[in-house]
C-alpha positions as YAML, in Angstrom:
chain: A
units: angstrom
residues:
- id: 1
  name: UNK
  ca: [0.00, 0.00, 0.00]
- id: 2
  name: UNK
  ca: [3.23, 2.56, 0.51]
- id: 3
  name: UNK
  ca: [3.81, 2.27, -3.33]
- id: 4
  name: UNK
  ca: [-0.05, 3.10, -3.79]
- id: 5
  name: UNK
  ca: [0.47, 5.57, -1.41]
- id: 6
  name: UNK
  ca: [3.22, 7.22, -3.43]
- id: 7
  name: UNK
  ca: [1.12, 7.67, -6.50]
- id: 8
  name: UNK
  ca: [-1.76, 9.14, -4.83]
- id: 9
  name: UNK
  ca: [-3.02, 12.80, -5.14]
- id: 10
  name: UNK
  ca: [-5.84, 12.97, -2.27]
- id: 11
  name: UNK
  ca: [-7.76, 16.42, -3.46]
- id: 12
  name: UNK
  ca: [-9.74, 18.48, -1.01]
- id: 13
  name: UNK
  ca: [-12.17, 20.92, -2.75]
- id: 14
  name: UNK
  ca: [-12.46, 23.41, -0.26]
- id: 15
  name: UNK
  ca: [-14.77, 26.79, 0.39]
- id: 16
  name: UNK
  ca: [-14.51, 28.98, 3.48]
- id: 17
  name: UNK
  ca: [-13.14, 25.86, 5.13]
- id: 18
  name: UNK
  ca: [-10.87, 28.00, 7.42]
- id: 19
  name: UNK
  ca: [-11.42, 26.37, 10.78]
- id: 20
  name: UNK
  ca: [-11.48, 23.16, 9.17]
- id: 21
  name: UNK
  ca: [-8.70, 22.36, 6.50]
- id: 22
  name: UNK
  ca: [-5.49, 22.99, 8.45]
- id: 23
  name: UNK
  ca: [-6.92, 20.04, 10.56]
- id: 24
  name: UNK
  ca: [-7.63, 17.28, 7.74]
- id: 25
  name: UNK
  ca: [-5.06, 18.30, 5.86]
- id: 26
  name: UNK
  ca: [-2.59, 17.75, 9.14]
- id: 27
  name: UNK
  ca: [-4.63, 14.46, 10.17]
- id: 28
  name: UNK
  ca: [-4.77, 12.86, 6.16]
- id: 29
  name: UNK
  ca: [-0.69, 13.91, 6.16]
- id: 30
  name: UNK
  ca: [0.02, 12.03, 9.55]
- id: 31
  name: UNK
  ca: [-2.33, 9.02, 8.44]
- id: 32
  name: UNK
  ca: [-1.72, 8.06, 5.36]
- id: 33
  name: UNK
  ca: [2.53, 8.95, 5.11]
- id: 34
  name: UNK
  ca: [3.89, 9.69, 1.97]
- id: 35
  name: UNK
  ca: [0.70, 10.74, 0.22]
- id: 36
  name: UNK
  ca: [0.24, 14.21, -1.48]
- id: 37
  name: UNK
  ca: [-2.30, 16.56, -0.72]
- id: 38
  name: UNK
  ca: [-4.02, 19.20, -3.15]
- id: 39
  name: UNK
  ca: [-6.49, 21.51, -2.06]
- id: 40
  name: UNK
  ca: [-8.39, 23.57, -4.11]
- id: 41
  name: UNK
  ca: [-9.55, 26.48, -2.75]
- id: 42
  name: UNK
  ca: [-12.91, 27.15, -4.30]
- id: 43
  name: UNK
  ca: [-13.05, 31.23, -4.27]
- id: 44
  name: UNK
  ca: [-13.24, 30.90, -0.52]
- id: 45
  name: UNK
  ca: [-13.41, 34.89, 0.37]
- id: 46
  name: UNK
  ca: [-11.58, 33.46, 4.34]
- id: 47
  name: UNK
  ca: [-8.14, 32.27, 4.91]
- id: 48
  name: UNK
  ca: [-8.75, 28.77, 3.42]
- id: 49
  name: UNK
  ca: [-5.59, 29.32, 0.91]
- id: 50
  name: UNK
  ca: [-3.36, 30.35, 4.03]
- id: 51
  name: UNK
  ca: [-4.31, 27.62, 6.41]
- id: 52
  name: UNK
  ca: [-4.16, 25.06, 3.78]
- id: 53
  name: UNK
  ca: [-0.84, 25.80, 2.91]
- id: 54
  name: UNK
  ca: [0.64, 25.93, 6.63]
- id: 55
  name: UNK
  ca: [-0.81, 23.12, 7.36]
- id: 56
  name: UNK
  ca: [1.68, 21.85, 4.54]
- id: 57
  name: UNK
  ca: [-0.50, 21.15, 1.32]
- id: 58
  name: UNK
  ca: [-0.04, 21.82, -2.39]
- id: 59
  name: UNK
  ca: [-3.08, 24.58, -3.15]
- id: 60
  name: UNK
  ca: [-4.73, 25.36, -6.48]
- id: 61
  name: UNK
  ca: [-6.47, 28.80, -5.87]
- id: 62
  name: UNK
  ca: [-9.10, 29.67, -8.01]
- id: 63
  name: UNK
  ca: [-10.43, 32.91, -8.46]
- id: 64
  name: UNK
  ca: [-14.20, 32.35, -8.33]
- id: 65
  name: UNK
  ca: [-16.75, 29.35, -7.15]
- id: 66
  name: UNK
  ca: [-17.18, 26.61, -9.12]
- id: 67
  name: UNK
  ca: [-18.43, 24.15, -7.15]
- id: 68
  name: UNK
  ca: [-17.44, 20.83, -6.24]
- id: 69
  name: UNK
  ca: [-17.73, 19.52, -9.53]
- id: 70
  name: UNK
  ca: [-15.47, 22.37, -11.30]
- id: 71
  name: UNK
  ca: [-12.42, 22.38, -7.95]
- id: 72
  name: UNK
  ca: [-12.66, 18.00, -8.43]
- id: 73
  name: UNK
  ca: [-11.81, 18.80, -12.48]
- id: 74
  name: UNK
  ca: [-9.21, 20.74, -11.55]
- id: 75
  name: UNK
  ca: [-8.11, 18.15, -9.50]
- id: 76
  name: UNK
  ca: [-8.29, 15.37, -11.64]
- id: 77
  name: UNK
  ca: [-6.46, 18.54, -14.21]
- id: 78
  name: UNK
  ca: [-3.86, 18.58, -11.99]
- id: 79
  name: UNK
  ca: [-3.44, 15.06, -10.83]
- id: 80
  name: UNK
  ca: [-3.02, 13.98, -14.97]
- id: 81
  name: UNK
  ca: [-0.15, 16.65, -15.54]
- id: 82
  name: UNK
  ca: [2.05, 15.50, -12.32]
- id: 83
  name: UNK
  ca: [1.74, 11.56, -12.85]
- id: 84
  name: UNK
  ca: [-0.74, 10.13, -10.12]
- id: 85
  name: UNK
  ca: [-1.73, 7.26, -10.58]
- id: 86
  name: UNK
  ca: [-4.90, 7.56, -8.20]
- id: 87
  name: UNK
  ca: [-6.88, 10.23, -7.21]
- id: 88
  name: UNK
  ca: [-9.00, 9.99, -3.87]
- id: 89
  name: UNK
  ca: [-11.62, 13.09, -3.18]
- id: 90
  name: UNK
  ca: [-11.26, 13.90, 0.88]
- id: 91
  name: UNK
  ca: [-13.38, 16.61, 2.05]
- id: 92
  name: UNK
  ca: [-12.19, 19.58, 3.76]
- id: 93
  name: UNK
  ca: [-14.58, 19.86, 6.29]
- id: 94
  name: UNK
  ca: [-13.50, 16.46, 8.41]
- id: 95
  name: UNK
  ca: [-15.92, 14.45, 7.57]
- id: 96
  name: UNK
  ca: [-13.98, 11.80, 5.49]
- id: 97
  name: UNK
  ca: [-11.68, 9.72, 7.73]
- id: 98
  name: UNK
  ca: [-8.58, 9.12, 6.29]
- id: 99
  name: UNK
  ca: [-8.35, 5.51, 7.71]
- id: 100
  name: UNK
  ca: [-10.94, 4.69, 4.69]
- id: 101
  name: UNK
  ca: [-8.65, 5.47, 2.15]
- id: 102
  name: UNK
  ca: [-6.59, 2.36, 1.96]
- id: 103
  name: UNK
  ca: [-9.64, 0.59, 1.40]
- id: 104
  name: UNK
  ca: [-10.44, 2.84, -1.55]
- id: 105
  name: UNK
  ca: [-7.54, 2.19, -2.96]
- id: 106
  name: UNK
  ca: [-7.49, -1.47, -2.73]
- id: 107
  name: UNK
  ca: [-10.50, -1.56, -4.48]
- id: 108
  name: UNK
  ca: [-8.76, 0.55, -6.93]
- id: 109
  name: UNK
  ca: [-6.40, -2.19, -8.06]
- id: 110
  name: UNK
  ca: [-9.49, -3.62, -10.06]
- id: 111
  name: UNK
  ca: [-11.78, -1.25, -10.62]
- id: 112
  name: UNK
  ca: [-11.61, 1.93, -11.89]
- id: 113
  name: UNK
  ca: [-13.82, 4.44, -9.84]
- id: 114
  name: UNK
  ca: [-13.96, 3.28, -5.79]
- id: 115
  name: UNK
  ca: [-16.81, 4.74, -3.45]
- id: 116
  name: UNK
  ca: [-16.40, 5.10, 0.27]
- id: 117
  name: UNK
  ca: [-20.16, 3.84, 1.12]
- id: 118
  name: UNK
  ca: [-21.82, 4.85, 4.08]
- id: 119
  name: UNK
  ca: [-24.75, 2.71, 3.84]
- id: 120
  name: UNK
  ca: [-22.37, -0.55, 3.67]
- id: 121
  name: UNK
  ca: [-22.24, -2.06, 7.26]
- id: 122
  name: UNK
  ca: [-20.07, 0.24, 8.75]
- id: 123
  name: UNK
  ca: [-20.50, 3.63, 10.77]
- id: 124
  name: UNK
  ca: [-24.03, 4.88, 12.19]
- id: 125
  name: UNK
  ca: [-24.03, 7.70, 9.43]
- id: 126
  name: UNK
  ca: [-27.95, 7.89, 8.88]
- id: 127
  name: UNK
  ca: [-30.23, 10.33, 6.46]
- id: 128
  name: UNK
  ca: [-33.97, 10.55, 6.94]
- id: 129
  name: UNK
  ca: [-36.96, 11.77, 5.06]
- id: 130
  name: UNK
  ca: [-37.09, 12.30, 1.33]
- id: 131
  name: UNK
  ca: [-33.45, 12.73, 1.19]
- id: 132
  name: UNK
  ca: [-33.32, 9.20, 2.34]
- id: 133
  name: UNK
  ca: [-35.90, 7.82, -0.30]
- id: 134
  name: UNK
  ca: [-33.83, 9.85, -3.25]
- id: 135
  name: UNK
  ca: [-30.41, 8.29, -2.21]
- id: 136
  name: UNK
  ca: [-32.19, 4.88, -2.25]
- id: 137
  name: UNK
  ca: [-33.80, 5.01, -5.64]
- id: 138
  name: UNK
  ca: [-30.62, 6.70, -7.02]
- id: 139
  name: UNK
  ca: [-28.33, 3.95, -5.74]
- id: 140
  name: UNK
  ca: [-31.17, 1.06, -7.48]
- id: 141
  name: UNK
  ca: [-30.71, 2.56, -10.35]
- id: 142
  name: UNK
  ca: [-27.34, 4.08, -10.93]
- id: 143
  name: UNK
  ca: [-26.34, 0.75, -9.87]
- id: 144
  name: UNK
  ca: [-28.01, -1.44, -12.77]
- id: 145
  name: UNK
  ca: [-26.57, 0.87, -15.44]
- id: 146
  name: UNK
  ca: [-23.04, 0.68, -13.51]
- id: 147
  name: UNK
  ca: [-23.62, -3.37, -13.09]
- id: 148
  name: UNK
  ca: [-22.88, -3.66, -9.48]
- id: 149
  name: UNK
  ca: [-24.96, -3.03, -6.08]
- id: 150
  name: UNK
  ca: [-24.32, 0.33, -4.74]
- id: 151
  name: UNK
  ca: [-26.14, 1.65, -1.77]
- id: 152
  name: UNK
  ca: [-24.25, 5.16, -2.04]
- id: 153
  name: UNK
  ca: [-24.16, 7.56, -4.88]
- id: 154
  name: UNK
  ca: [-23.78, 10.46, -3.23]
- id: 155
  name: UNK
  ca: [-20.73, 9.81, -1.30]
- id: 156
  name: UNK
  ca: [-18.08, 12.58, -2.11]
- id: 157
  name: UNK
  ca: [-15.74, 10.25, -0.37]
- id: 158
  name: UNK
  ca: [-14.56, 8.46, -3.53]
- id: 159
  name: UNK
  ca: [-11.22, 7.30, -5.71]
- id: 160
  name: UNK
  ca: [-10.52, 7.45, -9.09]
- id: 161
  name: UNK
  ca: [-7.31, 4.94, -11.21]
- id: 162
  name: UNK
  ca: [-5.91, 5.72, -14.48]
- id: 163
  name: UNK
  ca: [-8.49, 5.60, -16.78]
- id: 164
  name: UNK
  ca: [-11.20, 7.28, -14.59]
- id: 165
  name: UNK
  ca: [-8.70, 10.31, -14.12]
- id: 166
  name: UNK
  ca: [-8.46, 10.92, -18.27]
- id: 167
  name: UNK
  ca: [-11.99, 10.67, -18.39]
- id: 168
  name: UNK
  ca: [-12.83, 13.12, -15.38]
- id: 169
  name: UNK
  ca: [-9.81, 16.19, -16.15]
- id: 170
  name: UNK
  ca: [-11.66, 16.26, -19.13]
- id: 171
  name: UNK
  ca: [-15.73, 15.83, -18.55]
- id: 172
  name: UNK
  ca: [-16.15, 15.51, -14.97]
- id: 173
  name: UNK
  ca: [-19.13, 17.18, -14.24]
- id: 174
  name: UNK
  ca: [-19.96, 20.71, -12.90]
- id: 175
  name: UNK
  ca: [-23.50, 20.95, -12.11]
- id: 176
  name: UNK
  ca: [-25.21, 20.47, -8.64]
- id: 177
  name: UNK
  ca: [-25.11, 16.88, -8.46]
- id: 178
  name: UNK
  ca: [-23.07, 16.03, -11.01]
- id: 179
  name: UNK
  ca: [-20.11, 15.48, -8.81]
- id: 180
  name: UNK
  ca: [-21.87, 12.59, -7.33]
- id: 181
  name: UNK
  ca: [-24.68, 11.43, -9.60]
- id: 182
  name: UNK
  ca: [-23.61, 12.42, -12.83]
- id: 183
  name: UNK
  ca: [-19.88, 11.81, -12.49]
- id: 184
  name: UNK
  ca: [-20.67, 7.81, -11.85]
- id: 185
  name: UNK
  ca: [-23.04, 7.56, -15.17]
- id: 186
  name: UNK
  ca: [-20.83, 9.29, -17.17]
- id: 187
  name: UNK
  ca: [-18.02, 6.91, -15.94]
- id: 188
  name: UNK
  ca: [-20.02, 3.42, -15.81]
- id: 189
  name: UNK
  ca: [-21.40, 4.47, -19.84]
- id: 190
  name: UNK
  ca: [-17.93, 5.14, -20.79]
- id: 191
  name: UNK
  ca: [-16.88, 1.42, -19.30]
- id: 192
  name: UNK
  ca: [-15.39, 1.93, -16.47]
- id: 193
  name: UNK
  ca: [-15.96, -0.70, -13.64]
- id: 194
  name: UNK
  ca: [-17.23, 0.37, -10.36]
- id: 195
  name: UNK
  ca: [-16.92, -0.68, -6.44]
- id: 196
  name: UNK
  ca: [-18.24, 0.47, -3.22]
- id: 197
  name: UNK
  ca: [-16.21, -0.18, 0.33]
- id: 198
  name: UNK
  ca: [-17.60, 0.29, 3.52]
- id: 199
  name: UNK
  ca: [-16.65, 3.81, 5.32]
- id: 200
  name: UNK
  ca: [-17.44, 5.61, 7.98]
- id: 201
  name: UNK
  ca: [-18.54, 9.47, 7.67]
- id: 202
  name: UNK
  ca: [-18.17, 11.84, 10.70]
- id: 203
  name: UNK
  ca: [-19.84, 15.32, 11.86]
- id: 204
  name: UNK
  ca: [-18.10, 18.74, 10.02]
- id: 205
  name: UNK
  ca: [-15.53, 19.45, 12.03]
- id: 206
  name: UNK
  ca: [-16.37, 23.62, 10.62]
- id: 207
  name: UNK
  ca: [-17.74, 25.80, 8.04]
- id: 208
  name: UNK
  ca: [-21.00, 25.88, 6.27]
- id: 209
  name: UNK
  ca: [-23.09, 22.92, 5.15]
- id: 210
  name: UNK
  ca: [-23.81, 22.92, 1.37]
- id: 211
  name: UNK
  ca: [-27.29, 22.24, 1.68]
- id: 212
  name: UNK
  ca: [-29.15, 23.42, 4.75]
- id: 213
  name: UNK
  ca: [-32.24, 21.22, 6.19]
- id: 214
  name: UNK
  ca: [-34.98, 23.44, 4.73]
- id: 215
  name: UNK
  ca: [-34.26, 21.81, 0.85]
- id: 216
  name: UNK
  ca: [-34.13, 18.32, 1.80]
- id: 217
  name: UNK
  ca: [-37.90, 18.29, 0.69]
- id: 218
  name: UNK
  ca: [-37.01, 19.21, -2.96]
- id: 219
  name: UNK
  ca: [-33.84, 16.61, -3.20]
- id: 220
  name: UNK
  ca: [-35.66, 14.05, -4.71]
- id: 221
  name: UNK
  ca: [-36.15, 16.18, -7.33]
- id: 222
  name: UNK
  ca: [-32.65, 17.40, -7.97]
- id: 223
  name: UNK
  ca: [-31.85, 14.63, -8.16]
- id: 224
  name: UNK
  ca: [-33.90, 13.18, -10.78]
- id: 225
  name: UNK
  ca: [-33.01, 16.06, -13.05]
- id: 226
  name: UNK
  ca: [-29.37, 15.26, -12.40]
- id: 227
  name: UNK
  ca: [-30.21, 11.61, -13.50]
- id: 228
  name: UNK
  ca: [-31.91, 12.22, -16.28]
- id: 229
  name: UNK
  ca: [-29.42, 15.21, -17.67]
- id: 230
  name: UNK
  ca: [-26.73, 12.10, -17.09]
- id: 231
  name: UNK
  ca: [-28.52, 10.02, -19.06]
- id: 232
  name: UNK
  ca: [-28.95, 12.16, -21.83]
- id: 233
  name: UNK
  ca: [-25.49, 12.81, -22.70]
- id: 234
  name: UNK
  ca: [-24.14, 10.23, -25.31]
- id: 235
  name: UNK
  ca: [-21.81, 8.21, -23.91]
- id: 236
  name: UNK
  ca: [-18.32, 8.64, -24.14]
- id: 237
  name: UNK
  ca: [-15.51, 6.38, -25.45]
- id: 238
  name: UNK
  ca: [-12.37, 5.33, -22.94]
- id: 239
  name: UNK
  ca: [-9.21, 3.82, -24.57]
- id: 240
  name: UNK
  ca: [-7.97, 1.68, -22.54]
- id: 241
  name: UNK
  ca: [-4.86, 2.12, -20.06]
- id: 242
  name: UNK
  ca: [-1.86, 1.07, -22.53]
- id: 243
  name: UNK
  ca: [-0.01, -2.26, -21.19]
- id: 244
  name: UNK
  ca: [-2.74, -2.55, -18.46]
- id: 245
  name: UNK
  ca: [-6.24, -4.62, -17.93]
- id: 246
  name: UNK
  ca: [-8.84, -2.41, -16.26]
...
């Protein structure tokens, strides 16, 4: 795993993560050793860019929002022109335990996306009401086009291996949702292979939630829309990795 290790970029999109970052970035550096850590500071208008790079992490600062979608291109961007080999997304806001990530990238070895699942035996993480209902019809079906049983598809705690990574610096997708959703349709119709591990999540350790409580009634929704925009993008074509089986 030390080899793995080596040829890992773990990429934090991060905004107005101030009280947070400094912390995971420390805890992911001490946990998984020899590792590199990219943060990319998502217009954050705090000291996210300072703390991050105290704290001792590469930082790609961008000038204006995104989103999660547009910082995790540039990550993927950035991850292609330096030679990783993996990518794992690690949110800046604690909630991602770095003790998962060895399992992601096990599962990386023979597949060619890897989602930390927190609906997969381990943890307590729980969601309730509609949001609940969405993630479970989601995971049914994003999981028959993708071939496998998934339980998760909105986990942000996720790896990608060679062939993902061309496909994402290139189309990984901006819109809300398409991070998670989107991002694992576009990937499973282009032939990539797909596993979930068993994680556990935690509370924020700071900043702001992305979605407050009051919109959890219209998720299921979103969410559809997200689907549906997925699925109505042709598919694209992956070449294989060159001297490698998926």
């Amino acid at each position: 795993m030390s080899s793995a290790l080596a040829q890992t970029l773990i990429v934090m999109p991060a905004f107005n993560e101030e009280d947070a970052v400094a912390g995971v970035v420390a805890e992911v550096r001490a946990a998984l050793r020899g590792v590199h850590v990219l943060v990319v500071n998502d217009g954050s208008r705090d000291d996210t860019v300072g703390e991050a790079r105290r704290a001792g992490a590469a930082v790609v600062d961008l000038p204006f929002n995104l989103g999660v979608g547009g910082a995790m291109r540039t990550g993927f961007k950035y991850a292609r022109a330096h030679g990783f080999r993996y990518v794992v997304q690690v949110d800046s806001d604690g909630q991602h335990d770095p003790a998962g990530v060895p399992k992601i990238l096990d599962a990386l070895q023979t597949h060619d996306v890897a989602i930390g699942a927190r609906f997969a035996g381990e943890g307590d993480y729980t969601v309730r009401g509609p949001r609940k209902w969405a993630m479970k019809v989601l995971a049914v079906v994003i999981g028959r086009i993708a071939g496998t049983r998934l339980t998760d598809t909105t986990s942000g705690f996720r790896g990608a291996g060679p062939r993902a990574i061309e496909i994402f610096a290139e189309h990984y997708p901006a819109e809300y949702l398409g991070d998670t959703i989107e991002s694992l349709v576009l990937a499973a119709r282009a032939g990539c292979t797909i596993q979930q591990v068993p994680v556990t999540m935690r509370e924020r350790a700071g900043g702001t939630p992305s979605h407050a409580p009051v919109k959890a009634a219209v998720y299921l929704g979103r969410a559809a829309i997200a689907l549906v925009i997925a699925l109505w993008r042709p598919p694209l074509t992956l070449q294989p990795e060159a001297g490698t089986t998926p």
